[in-house]
N, C-alpha and C positions, 0 to 999 in steps of 0.2 A: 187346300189339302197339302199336305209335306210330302214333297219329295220324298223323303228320306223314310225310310221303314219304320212303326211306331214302335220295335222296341230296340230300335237304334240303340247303342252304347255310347253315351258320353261321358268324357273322363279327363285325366291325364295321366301321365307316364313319367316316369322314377326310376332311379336304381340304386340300390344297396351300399354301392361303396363310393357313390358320389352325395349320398343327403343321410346316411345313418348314424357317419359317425359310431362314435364307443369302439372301434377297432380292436381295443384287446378286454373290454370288458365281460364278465359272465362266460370266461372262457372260450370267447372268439380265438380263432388264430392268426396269422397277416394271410392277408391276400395277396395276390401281382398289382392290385390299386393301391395297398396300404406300404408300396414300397416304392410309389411314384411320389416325386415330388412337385412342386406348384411349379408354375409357369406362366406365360401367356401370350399375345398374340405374336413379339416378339422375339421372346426368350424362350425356348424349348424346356419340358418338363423332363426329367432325368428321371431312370429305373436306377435304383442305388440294390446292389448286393447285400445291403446291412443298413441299418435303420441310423442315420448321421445323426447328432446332435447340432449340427449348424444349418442342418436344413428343414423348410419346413413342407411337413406331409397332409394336402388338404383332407384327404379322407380319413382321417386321425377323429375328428372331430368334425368336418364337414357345417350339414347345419345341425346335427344334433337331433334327428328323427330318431331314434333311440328313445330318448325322452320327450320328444315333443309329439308322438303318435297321435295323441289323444287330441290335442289341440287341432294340428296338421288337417287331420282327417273329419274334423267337425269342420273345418274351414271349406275343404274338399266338398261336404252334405250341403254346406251352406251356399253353393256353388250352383247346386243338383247333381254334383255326378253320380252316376248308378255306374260304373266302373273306375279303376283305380288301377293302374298298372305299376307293378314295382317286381324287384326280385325278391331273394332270396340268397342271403349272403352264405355260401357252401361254406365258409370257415367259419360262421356262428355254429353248425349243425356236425360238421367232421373236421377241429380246427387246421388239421395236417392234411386232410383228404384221405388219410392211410387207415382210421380209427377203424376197429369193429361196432364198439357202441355208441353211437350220435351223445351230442351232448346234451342235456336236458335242457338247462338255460336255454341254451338257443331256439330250440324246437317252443319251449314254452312263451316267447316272446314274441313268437309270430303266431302263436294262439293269440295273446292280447290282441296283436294290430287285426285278426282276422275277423276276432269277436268284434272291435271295435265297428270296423268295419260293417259288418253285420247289421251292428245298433243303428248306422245309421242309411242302412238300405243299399249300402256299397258292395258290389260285385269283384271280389278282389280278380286281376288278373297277373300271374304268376310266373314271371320269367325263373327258370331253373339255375340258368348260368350267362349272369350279366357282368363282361369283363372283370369277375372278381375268381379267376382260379385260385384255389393255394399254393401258396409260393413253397411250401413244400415240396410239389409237385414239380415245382420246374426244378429246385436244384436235385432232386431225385431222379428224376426220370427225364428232364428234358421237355417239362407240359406233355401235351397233344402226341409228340413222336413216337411215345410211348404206349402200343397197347395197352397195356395196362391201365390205365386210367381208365378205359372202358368201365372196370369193374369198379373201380371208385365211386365212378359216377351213377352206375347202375344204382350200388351201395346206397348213396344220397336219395337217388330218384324215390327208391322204394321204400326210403324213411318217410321224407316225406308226402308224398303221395299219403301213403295209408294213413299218417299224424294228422293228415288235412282233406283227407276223402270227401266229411264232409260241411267243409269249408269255402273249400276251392271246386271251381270246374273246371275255370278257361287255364291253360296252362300251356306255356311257349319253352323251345327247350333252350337251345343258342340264342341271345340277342347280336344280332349284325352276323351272322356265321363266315359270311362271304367277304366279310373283311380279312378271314386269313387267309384272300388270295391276296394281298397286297402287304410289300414290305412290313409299316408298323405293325400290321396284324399280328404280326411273330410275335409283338410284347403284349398289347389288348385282348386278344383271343387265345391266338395258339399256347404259346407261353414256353417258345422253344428259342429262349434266351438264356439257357444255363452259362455263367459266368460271365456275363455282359453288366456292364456299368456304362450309365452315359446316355444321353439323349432318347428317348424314344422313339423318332423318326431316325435314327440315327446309324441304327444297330446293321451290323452288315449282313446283306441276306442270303438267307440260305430256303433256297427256294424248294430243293427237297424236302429240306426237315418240314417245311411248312405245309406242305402238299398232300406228306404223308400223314403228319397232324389232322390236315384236313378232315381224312379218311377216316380217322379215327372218329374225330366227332360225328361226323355224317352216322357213321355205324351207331355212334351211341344214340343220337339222336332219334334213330329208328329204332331202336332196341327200346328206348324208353318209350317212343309211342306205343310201339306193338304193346309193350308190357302195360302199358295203360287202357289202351284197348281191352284188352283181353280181363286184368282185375278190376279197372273201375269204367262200367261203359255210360258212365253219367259225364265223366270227365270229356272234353273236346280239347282237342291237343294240335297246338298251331309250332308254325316255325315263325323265323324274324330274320327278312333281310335287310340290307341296307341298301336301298333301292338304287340304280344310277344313272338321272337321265343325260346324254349325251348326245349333242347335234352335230354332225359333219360341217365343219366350220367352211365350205367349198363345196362345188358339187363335183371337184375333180375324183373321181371312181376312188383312188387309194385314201382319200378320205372319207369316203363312204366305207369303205371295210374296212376300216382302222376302226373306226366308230360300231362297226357290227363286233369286231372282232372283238374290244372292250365290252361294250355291251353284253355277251355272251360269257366273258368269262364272268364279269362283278356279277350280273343280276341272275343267270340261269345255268352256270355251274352247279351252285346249291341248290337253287330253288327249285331245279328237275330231276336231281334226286329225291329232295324232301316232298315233292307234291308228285311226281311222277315216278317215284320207285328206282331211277336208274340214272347213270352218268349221260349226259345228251352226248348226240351227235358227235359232238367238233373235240369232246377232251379225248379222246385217244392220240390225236394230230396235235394238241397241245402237248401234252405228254412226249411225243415223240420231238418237235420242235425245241423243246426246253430239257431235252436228258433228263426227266422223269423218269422214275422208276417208281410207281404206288405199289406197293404190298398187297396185296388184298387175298385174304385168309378163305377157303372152301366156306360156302356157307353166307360169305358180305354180303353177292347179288340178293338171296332171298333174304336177307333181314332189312336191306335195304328196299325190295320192293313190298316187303309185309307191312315198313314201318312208316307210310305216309300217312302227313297230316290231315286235320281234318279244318281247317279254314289258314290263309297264307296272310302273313302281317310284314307290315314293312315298315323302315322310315323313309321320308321323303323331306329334305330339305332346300336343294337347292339343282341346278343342272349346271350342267359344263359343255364347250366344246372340245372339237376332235380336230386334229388338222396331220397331215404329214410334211407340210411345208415348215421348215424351221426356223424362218425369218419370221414365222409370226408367234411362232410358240412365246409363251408366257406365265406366270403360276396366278392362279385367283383360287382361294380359298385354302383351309390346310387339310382339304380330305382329296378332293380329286383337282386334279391341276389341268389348264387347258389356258389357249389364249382368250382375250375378255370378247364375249359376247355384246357385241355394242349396242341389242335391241334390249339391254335388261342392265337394270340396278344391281348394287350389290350393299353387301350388308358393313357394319364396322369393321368384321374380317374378312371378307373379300368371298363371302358366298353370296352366289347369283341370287336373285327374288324372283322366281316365277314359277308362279302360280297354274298356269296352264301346262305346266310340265307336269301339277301332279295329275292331270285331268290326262294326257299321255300316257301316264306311267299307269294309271290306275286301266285305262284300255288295254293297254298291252296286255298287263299281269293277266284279268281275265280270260284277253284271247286266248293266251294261251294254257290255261290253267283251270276256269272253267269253275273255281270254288269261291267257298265267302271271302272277301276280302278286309281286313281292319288296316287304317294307317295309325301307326302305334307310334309315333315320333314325327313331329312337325310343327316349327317353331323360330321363332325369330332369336337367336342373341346380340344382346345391346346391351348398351352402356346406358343405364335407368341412373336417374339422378332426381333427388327430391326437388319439389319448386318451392318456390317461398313460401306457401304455405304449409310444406312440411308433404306434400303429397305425391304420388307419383303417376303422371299423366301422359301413359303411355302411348300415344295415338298410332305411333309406328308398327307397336305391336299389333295393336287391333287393328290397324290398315293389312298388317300381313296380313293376318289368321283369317281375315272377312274375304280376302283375293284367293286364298287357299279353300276354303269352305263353301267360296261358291261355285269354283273348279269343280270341289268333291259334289256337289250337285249337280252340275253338269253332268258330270262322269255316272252317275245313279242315272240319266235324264236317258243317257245312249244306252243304257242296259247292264251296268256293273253292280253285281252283287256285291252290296256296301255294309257290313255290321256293328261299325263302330269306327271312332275316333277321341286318340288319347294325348294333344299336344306334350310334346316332351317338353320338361323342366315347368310342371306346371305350379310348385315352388321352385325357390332359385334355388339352385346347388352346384358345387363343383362342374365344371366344363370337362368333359371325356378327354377332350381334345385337346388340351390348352393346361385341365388342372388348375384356373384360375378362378373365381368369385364372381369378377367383375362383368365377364358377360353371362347376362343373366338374360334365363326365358320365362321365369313365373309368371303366374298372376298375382302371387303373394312375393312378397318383397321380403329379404332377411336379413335383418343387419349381422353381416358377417364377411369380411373384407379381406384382400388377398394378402396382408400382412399377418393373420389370422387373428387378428382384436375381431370385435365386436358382441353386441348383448345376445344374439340370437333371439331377437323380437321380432313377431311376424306382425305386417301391414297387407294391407290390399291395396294393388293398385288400380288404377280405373279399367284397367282388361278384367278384372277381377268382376267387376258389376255387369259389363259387358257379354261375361264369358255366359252369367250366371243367364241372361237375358235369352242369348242364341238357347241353350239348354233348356229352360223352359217351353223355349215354342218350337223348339224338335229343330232349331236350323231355320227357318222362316223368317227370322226378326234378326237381323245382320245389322239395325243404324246403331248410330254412332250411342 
């Protein structure tokens, strides 16, 4: 008998301005993605003020899910997935963010993928707002800092919501929200970069503007729930963090609460707002340690505790340590930085592999939280290369995702309400983080290279026959 609940969700995970491409087609507008430029593990990716002729923009084109929906998504059926995680690019739908009337195009082409969808038994699930703000918005208002945006985004929500009532159920509002407590976050999420050119790690912070940003989304976020709640009560309405496991690299005490203290602000700043209605414990003393000053308008506290989710998603890639000794500090990976954990591997870009971290993280979350859980992003990037017979024989990959999955059953095994799981980049596409091709997480392979040539032909690689295998027997059949 399976572990795992029989009507588990299996899938994968996508986003809009990293595999759709057509950027300014059918009356899209740019995004803050469609003004980042490529990069990679290297060479940092650049936010340019103005769209350069000498450089190249991978979400311009990406892999062309625009056009290739139909195919993409029979390949997805052919898979078994019964969910499908992707967004919803706001500047198909309001291309400034500032519009009264949505644009038709837009709204009418995610009928297509939803119908499609549909045909083939797929449970779409719907990130609202996945790193593609309008770049109107930041040179107007300064993103997130801005009130105002609230209303924008209301604006959007209750387009489509109602366009897609019924279409969609599961529906997420922020992807990673909790990355705007962290520098890049200012350009990925918040989007309170007005007049910045240059790197995107780069940007010099301003930890107010970001703070307050925050605040703003948190607010919206719950404004959309409630208002979802309340017009469609078939809908279930998730948030999305970005999970962070981190281990005191010492058992010397101040690295132990260096590691709490991190801990607290990445993973349950947000996430005890959005699941428990209110700021925890400890942000007041941050606030006061960091010269914060939040805004917070008559009326925030109860829209913020009206407007919690109804199941909590995260990603979960990789872990890090914590140390306050600085002869050992060191950078592994380009999301969280720590010195190397010498009981674990890491990847081609220097993110940890372990698997038992998300069997950690998935305890924790519950303990403390107590709702369904889905891990919505989790996956290997690598440097996939054809072999001589033209094919691509991923073993790495499927060595991950088999170390991760038996974790996630584990973690069902203790008691964790488990309802799904959507490996990210389950075609290859643009890297968040990097902006380059080459590291790729698919199961489908796409010729499409970080010079921007290639046919955009999809293949399957042998994670692709494997994935199909796990998904058939509910998680039970993991060989090779």
């Amino acid at each position: 008998m399976s572990v795992l609940r029989k009507d588990f969700l299996w899938g994968g995970a996508t986003a809009a301005n990293q595999f759709e491409g057509a950027w300014n087609v059918d009356g899209k507008g740019p995004s803050v993605s469609d003004m980042c430029t490529n990069g990679s593990h290297t060479v940092p990716k650049w936010v340019t003020a103005a769209i350069r002729p000498d450089r190249l923009y991978p979400s311009h084109e990406a892999i062309d899910f625009y056009h290739h929906y139909e195919e993409d998504i029979a390949l997805f059926a052919e898979m078994g997935f019964n969910v499908f995680r992707l967004s919803i690019n706001w500047t198909r739908i309001y291309p400034t963010g500032m519009e009264e009337e949505p644009n038709e195009a837009g709204l009418a082409f995610y009928d297509r993928v939803f119908d499609c969808c549909k045909r083939h038994g797929i449970e779409p699930l719907v990130t609202l707002s996945h790193y593609e703000l309008p770049f109107a918005l930041v040179e107007k208002y300064n993103g997130w800092e801005s009130r105002d945006l609230i209303d924008c985004f209301m604006r959007y929500c209750r387009t489509v919501f109602e366009r897609y009532r019924d279409k969609v159920r599961y529906w997420l509002t922020f992807n990673e929200i909790n990355i705007g407590t962290l520098p890049f976050g200012a350009v990925l999420s918040t989007g309170t970069f007005r007049g910045y050119e240059g790197p995107v790690h780069g940007l010099p912070d301003n930890k107010q503007s970001r703070f307050q940003a925050l605040h703003h989304m948190l607010v919206a976020s719950a404004l959309c729930v409630k208002y979802a709640h309340e017009h469609y009560p078939r809908f279930r309405m998730g948030n999305m963090i970005a999970y962070s496991v981190g281990y005191p690299l010492t058992p010397d005490p101040d690295d132990i609460l260096a590691n709490q203290r991190d801990t607290n602000l990445m993973n349950w700043y947000c996430g005890d707002v959005q699941v428990r209605g209110a700021y925890p414990h400890f942000a007041k003393r941050y606030w006061e340690d960091n010269g914060l000053h939040i805004q917070q308008e008559p009326g925030d506290a109860e829209i913020l505790r009206e407007g919690t989710v109804d199941f909590y998603t995260f990603s979960y890639y990789s872990s890090h340590c914590v140390t306050t000794h600085k002869e050992a500090m060191g950078g592994t990976g380009n999301l969280m930085f720590g010195p190397k954990n010498p009981y674990l591997k890491a990847s081609d870009w220097g993110w940890t592999i372990d698997p038992k971290g998300l069997r950690y993280a998935l305890n924790e979350i519950y303990a403390r939280y107590g709702i369904p859980l889905m891990i919505v992003e989790n996956g290997l990037g690598a440097f996939d290369q054809k072999d001589a017979d033209g094919k691509i024989h991923d073993s790495y990959r499927i060595g991950y995702l088999r170390a991760h999955i038996e974790q996630m059953k584990e973690a069902v095994r203790d008691g964790v309400d488990l309802m799904g799981y959507t490996p990210w980049g389950c075609i290859d596409l643009v890297s968040a983080s990097t902006g380059e091709m080459a590291k790729r997480y698919g199961f489908i392979y796409v010729n499409k290279f970080d010079d921007g040539t290639g046919d955009l032909t999809r293949e399957r690689k042998d994670s692709f026959y494997w994935y199909k295998k796990v998904i058939a027997s509910n998680g039970d059949d993991l060989g090779d």
